[in-house]
C-alpha positions as a Markdown table, in Angstrom:
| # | Residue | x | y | z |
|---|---|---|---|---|
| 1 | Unk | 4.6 | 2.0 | -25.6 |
| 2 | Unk | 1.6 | 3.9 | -24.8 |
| 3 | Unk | 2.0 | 6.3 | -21.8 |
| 4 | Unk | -1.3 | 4.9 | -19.8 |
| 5 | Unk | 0.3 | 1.8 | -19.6 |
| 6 | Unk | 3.3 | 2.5 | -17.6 |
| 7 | Unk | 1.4 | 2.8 | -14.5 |
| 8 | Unk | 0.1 | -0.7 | -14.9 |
| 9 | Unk | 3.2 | -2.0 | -15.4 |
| 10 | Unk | 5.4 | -0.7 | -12.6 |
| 11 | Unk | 2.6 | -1.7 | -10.6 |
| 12 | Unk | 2.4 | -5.4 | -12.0 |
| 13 | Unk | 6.3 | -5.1 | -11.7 |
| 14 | Unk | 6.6 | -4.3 | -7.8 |
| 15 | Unk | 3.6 | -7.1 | -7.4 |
| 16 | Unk | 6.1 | -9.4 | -8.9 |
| 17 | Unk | 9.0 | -8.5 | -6.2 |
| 18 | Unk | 6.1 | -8.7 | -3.6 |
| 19 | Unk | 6.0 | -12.5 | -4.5 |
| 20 | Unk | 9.1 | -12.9 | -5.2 |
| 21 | Unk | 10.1 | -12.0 | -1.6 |
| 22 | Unk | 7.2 | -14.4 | -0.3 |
| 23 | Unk | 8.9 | -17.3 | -2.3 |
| 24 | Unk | 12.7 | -16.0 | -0.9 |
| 25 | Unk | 10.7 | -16.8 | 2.9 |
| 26 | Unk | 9.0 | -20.2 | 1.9 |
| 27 | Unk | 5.7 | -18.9 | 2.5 |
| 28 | Unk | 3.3 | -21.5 | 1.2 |
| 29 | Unk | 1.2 | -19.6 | -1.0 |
| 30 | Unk | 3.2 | -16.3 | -2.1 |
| 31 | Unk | 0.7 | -14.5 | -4.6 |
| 32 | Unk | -1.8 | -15.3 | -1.9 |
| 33 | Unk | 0.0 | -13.7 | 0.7 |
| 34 | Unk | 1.6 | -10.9 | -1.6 |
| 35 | Unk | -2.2 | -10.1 | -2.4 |
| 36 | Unk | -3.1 | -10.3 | 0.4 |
| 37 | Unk | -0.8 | -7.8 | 1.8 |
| 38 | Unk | -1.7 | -5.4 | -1.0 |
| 39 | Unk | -5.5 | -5.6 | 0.2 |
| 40 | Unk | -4.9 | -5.4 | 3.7 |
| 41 | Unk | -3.0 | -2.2 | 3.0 |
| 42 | Unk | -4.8 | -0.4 | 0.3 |
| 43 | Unk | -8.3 | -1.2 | 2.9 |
| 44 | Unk | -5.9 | 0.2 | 6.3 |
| 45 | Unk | -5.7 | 3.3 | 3.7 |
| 46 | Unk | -9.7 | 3.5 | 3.2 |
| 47 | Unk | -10.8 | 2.8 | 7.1 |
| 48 | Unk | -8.2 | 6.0 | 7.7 |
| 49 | Unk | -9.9 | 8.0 | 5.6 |
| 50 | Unk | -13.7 | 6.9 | 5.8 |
| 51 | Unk | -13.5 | 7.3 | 9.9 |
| 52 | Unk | -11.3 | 10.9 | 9.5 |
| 53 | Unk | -15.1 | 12.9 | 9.8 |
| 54 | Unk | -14.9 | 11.1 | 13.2 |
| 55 | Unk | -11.1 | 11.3 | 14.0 |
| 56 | Unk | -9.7 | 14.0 | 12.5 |
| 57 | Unk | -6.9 | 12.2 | 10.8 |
| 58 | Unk | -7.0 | 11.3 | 7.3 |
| 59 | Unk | -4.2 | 11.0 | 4.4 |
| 60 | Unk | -4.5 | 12.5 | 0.9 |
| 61 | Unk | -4.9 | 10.0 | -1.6 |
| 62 | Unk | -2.1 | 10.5 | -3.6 |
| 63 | Unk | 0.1 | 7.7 | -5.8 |
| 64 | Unk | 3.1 | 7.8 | -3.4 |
| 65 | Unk | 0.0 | 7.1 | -0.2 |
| 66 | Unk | -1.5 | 4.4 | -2.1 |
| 67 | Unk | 2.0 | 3.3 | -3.8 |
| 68 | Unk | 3.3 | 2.8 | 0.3 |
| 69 | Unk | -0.1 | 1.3 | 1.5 |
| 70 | Unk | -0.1 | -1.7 | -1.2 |
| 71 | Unk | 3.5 | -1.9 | -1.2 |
| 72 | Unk | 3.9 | -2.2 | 2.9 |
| 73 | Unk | 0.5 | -3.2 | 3.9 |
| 74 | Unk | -0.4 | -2.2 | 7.2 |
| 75 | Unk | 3.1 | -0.8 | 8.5 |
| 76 | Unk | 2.9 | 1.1 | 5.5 |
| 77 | Unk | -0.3 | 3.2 | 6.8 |
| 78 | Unk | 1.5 | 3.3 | 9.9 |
| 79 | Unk | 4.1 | 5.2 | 8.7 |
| 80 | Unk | 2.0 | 7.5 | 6.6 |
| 81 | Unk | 0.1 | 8.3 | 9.7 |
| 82 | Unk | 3.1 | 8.6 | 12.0 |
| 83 | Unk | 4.9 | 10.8 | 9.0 |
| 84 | Unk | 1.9 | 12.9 | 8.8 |
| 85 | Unk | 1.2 | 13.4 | 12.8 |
| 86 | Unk | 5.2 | 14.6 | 13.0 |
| 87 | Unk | 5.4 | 17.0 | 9.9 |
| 88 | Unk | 1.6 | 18.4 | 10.4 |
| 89 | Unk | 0.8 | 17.7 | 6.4 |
């Protein structure tokens, strides 16, 4: 298997939990809401970092940020914000 592939598939591979846990809670449309919990995330992760010239606070854009803000969504970015404001990264 070519090596730039993994990436891509571990990613399609946690999507597919993501709706798998929206079918588990009978959400009506899962890979709606699993995608949609993705974007909400991954664009938390951008507003952070387009208003840190204003703010002062912005997160490196590294796999494990963006890994935890499509993964989590919004609480996701929370956490990376909270971790970051406790451990001065």
């Amino acid at each position: 298997m070519p090596q730039e592939l993994v990436p891509w598939l571990i990613a399609l591979g946690i999507f597919g939990l993501l709706v798998i846990i929206q079918v588990a809670v009978k959400a009506k449309k899962p890979v709606q809401r699993a995608a949609g919990g993705v974007l909400v995330g991954l664009c938390a992760l951008l507003a952070v970092n387009v208003t840190g010239a204003f703010t002062g606070v912005s997160l490196p854009l590294s796999p494990l940020a963006i890994g935890v803000a499509g993964t989590a969504g919004l609480p996701g970015v929370t956490l990376l914000l909270l971790m970051n404001l406790l451990l001065g990264a």
